[in-house]
Every structure is written in C-alpha cells, then in structure tokens.
C-alpha positions in Angstrom: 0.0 0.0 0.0 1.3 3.6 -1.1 0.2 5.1 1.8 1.8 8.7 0.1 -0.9 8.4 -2.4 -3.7 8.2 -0.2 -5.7 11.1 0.8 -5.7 12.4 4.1 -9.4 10.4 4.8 -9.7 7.0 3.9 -11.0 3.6 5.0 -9.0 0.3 4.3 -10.5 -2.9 4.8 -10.2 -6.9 3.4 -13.3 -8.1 1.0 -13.5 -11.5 3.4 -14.2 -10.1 6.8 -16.5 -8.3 9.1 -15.8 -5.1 11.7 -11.6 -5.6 9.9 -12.0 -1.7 9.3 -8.9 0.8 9.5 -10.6 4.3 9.6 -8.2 7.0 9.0 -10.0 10.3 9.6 -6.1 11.9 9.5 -3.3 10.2 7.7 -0.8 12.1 9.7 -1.9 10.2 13.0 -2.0 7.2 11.6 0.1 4.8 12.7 1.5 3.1 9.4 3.3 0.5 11.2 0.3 -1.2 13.3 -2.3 -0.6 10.3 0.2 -3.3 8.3 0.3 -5.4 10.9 -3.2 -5.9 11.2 -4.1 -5.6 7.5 -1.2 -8.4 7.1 -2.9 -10.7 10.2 -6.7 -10.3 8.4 -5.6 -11.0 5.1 -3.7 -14.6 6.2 -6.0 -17.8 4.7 -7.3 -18.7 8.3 -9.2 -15.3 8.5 -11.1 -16.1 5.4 -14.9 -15.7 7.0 -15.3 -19.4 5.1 -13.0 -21.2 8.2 -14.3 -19.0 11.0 -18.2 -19.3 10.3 -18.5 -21.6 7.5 -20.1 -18.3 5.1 -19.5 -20.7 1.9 -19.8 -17.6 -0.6 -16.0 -16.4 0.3 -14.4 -20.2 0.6 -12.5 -19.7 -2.9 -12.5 -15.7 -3.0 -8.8 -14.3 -3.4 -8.3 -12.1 -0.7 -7.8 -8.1 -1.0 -7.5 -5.0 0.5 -9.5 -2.2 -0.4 -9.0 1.4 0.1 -12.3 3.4 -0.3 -13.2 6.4 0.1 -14.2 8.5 3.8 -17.5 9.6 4.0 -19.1 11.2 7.1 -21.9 13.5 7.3 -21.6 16.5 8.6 -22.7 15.7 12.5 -20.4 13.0 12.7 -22.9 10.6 12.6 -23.8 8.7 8.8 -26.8 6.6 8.7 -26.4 3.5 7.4 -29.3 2.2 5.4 -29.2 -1.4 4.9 -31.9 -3.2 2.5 -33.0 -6.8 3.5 -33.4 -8.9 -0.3 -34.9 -12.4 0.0 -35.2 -14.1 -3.7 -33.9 -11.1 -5.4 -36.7 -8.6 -3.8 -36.2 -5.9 -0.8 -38.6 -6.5 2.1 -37.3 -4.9 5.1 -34.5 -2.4 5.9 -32.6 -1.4 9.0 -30.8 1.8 9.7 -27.9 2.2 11.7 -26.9 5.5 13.6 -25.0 5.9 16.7 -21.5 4.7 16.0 -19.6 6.7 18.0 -21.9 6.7 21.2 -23.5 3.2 21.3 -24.4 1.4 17.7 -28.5 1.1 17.7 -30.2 -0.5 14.8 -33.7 0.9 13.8 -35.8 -1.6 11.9 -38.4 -0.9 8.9 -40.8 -2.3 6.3 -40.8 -0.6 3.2 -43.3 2.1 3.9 -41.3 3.5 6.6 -42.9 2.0 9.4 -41.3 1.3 12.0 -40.8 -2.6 13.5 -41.5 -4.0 17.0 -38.2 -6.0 17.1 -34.4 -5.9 17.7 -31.5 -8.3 16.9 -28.6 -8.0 18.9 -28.5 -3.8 18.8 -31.0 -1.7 20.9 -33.4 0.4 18.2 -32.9 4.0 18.4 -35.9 6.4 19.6 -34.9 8.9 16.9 -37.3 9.4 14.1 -35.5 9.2 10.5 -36.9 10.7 7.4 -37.4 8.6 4.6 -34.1 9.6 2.1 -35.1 11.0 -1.3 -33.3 8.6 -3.2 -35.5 5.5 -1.3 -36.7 4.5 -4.3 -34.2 4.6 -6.1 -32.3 2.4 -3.0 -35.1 0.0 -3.8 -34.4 -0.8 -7.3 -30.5 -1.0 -7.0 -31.0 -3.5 -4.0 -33.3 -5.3 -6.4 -31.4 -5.5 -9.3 -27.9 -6.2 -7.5 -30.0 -9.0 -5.2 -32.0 -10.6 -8.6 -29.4 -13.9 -8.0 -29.2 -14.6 -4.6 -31.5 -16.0 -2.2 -30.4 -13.3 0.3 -28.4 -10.3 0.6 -28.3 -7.1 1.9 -27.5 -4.2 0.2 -25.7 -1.5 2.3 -25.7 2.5 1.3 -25.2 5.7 2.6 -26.7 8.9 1.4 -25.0 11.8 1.9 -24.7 15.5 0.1 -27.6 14.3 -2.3 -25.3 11.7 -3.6 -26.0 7.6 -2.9 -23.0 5.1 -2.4 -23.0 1.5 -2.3 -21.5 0.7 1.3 -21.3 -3.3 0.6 -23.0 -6.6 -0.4 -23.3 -8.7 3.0 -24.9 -12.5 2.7 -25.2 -13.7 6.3 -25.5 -10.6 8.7 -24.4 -11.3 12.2 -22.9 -14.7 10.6 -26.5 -15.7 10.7 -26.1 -16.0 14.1 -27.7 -13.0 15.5 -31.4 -13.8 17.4 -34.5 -11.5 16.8 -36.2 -10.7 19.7 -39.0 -11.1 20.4 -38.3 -14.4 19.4 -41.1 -14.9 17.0 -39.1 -12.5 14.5 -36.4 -15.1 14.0 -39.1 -17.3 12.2 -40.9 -14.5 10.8 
C-alpha cells in the first residue's frame, strides 16, 4: 500500500471479513506500522470468513485490501441504510446510527414504518426521514439481489449523492437472534 498516495481520509479494509476496518480520519496520525500489521494478520487464509463461520460464498475468494473512500456527514454521525433482499426482492430495511456513542439499529418495512423487534443492537428512539433517493435504494437493491437467495445491500446517502456501502450474505454470521423471538421465524 502507497500510503503517500492516499488522501488524508480513507477507509481500508479486506473483501472477506467483518468489523476488519482501518478508519483514518487523519493520515498524519496514523500509525503506518500497526495498520500493516493488522491488514497483514486479516488477510492470512485462516481469517477467510469461510474457516471461521463456514459463510460458503468467500471459501474460494482471493483475498484483498481495499482502500475506499471516507464519508461522514456532517454531525459525525452517517446513517447506514441497509436493505433486506430475500429471492432477489427488498422487504425490510434497518438503519444504523449511533456509531460513536452506542451502535442502535432501527428496523423498517418498506413504507417506513417502524418494527417491534431488535436483533442484537438496541433500536434507536430517533425518528428518520425517509431519504429521497429511497426508491431509487429500492431498485439498485433489487437488481444487484436478482441472484441470490439473500443479501443485503448497504448505502449511505450523503450531500444528495448515494454510495453503495457493501454486499453482505449472512448478517451477524447468521447467528444474531431476533427478539422477540417470534421474528427469527418470521
């Protein structure tokens, strides 16, 4: 990694992982040194999500790093809108705010209505506007999802523009419970 020809905000993560983030909101305090060591530690075979949680999609996927892009709105805290696809169509969404004081994960159907469950994350009492660009969300979730018995599509809407965040196929690992419980079968 050129880390000369990186901008002062970036993000660098591996495409096999979960939560192996290096967020670099000043590449003059960033400790070069320690961000190869664990890039070069989540990169080795073993850490291949295939070996820790059996997720069979990234078994034979040649690992990377990836260096994307900072985004951050301007109160410090981006909303991550994250759509639910089941057979190629979105169904459900969750958005996630409060990264820096205490993650909480706000559940919805697709007409913005709020839902009486949590999985793992406390829901937040804040009351989110439905983005402009929903629709739009919508169809890009469906056309990406249109092979895959599940995904979800992850994006972030910020200064009127929309970004693909990332694909993710088993959430939690799939191990993450609903409560109340009737949600997991729901």
């Amino acid at each position: 990694i050129e880390f000369d020809k990186l901008p002062n905000k970036f993000v660098l993560k591996v495409n096999w992982g979960s939560g192996q983030n290096i967020i670099v909101r000043d590449k003059a305090k960033l400790d070069i040194n320690d961000a190869r060591k664990k890039l070069a530690e989540w990169i080795k075979p073993i850490r291949n999500h295939y070996f820790n949680f059996f997720e069979w999609c990234y078994k034979d996927i040649k690992p990377k790093i990836i260096a994307e892009q900072y985004i951050e709105q301007m109160d410090g805290n981006l909303l991550d809108y994250k759509i639910m696809c089941y057979n190629g169509v979105a169904k459900n969404l969750l958005i996630c705010s409060d990264r820096y004081s205490g993650l909480k994960i706000s559940w919805f159907d697709l007409n913005w209505n709020r839902l009486p469950f949590t999985r793992k994350y406390p829901q937040s009492s804040k009351k989110f506007k439905c983005p402009p660009v929903f629709n739009q969300m919508i169809d890009i979730s469906n056309t990406l999802a249109s092979e895959f018995p599940f995904v979800r599509v992850d994006f972030f809407y910020m200064d009127d523009k929309l970004y693909i965040g990332e694909l993710t196929f088993y959430p939690g690992a799939g191990m993450e419970k609903f409560k109340p419980h009737k949600w997991d079968k729901k």
